[in-house]
BALOBA-1460 file (C-alpha; in Angstrom, 3 decimals):
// residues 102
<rec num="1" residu="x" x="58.722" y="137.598" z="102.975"/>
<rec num="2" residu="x" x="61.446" y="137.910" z="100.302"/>
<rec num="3" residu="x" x="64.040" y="139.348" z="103.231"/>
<rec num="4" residu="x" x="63.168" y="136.822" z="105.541"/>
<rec num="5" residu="x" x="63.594" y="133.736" z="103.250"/>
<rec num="6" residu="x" x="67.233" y="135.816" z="102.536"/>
<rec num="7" residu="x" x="67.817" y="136.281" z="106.558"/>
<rec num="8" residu="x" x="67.271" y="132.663" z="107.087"/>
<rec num="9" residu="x" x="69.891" y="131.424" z="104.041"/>
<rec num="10" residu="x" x="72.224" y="133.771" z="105.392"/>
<rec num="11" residu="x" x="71.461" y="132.279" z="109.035"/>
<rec num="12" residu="x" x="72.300" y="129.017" z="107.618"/>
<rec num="13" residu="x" x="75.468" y="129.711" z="105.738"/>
<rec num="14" residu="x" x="76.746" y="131.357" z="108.932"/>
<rec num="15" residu="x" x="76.247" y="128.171" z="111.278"/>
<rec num="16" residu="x" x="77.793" y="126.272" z="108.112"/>
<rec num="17" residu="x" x="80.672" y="128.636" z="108.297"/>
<rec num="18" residu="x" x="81.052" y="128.107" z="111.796"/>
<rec num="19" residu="x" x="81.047" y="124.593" z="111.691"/>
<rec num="20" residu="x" x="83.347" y="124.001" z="108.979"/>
<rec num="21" residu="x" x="86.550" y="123.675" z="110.919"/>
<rec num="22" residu="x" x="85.644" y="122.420" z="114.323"/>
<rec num="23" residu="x" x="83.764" y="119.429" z="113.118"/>
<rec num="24" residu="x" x="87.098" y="118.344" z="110.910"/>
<rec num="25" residu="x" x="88.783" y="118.832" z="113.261"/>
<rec num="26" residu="x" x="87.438" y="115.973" z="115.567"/>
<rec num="27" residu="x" x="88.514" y="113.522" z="112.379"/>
<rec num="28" residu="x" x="92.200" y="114.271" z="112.737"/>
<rec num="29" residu="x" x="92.992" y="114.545" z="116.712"/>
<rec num="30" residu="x" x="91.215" y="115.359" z="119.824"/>
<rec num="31" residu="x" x="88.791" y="118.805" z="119.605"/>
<rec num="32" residu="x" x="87.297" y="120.452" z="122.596"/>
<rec num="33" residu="x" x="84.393" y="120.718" z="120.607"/>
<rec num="34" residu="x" x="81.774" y="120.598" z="123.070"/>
<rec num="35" residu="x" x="83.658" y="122.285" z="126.246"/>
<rec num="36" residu="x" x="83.087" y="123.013" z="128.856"/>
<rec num="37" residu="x" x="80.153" y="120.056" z="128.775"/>
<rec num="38" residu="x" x="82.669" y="117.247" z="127.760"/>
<rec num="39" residu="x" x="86.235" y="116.225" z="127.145"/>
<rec num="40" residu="x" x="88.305" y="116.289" z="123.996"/>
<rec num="41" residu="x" x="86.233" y="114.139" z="121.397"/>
<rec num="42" residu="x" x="88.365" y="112.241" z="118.391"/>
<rec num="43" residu="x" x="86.226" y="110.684" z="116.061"/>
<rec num="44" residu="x" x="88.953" y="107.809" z="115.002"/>
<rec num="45" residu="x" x="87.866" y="106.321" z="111.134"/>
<rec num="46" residu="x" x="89.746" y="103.545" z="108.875"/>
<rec num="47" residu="x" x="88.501" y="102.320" z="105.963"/>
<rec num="48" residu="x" x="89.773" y="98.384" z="105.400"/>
<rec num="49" residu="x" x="89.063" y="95.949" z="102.500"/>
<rec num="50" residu="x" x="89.341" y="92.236" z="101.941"/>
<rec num="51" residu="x" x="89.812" y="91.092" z="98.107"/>
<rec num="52" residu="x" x="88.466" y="87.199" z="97.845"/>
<rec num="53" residu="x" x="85.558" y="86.261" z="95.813"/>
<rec num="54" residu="x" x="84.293" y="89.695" z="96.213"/>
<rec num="55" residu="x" x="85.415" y="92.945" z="97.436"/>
<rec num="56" residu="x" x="84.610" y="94.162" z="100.349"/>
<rec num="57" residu="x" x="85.201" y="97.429" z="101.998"/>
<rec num="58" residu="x" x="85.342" y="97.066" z="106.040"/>
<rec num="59" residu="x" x="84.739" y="101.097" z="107.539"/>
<rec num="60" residu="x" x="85.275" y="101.742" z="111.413"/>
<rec num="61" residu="x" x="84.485" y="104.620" z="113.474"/>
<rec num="62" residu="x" x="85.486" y="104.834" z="116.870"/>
<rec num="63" residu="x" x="84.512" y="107.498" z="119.016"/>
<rec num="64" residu="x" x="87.548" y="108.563" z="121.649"/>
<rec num="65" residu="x" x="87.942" y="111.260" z="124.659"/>
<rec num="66" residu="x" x="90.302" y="112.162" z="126.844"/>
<rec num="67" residu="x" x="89.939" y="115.484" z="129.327"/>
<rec num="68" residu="x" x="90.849" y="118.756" z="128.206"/>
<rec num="69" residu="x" x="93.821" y="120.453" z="128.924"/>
<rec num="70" residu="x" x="94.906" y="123.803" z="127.676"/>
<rec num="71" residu="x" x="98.315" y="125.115" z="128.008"/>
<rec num="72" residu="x" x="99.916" y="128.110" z="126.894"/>
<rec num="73" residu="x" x="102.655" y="128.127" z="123.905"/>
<rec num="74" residu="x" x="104.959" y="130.038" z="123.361"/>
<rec num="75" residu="x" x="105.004" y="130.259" z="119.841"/>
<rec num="76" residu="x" x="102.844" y="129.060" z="116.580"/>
<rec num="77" residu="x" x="104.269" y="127.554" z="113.705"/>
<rec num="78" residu="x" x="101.646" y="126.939" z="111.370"/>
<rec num="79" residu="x" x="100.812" y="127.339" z="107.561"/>
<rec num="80" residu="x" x="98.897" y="130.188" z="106.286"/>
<rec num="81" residu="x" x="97.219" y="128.375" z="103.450"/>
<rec num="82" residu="x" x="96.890" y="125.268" z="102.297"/>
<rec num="83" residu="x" x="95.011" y="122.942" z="100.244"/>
<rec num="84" residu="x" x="92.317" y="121.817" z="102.526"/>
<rec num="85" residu="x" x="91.581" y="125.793" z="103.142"/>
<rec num="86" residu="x" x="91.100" y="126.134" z="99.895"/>
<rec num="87" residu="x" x="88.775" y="123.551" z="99.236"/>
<rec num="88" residu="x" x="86.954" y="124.385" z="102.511"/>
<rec num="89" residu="x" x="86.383" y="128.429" z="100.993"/>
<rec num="90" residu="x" x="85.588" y="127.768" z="98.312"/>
<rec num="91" residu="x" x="82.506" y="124.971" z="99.256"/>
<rec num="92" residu="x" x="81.680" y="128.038" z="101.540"/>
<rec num="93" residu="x" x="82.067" y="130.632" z="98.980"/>
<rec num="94" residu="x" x="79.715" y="128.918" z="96.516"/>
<rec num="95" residu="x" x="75.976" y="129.620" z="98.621"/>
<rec num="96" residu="x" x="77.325" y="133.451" z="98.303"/>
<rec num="97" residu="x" x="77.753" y="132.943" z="94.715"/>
<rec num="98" residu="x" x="74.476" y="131.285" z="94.086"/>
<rec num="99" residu="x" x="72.224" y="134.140" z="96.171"/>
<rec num="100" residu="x" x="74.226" y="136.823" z="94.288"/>
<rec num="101" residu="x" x="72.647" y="135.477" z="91.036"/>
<rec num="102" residu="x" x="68.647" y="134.578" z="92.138"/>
């Protein structure tokens, strides 16, 4: 029983892993997330406010697609690390950490 309950955290992390840059992705720019079954998704977000008598914070979500195109490039210019990677592996480093010590 022990090993299962372990297979299934594992199982877990793994589809957490997995997730954790696609499903970002769709917040900054259009993600063939669920291709070949849809187009590009962009989940578009602003948070507004209004200050008057009272504060109040005004969120919108708005859901956009457009069909999905992929080209070839010729080259990729892209950084190797940065600060959102490192906050992303180290939230996914952290289950690891915690079944190391049970």
């Amino acid at each position: 029983m022990v090993i299962a309950t372990w297979i299934y955290k594992i199982l877990i992390d793994g589809f957490l892993a997995l997730l954790s840059h696609p499903v970002p992705d769709l917040f900054s720019g259009y993600t063939p997330i669920l291709w070949p079954l849809c187009d590009s998704l962009w989940i578009k977000t602003k948070l507004g406010f209004h200050i008057g008598s009272s504060v109040k914070l005004i969120p919108s979500f708005e859901l956009l697609s457009e069909p999905t195109v992929f080209q070839h490039f010729q080259e990729f210019d892209a950084p190797l690390f940065t600060g959102d990677g490192l906050i992303i592996s180290i939230i996914l480093l952290l289950p690891s950490l915690k079944y190391k010590h049970q």
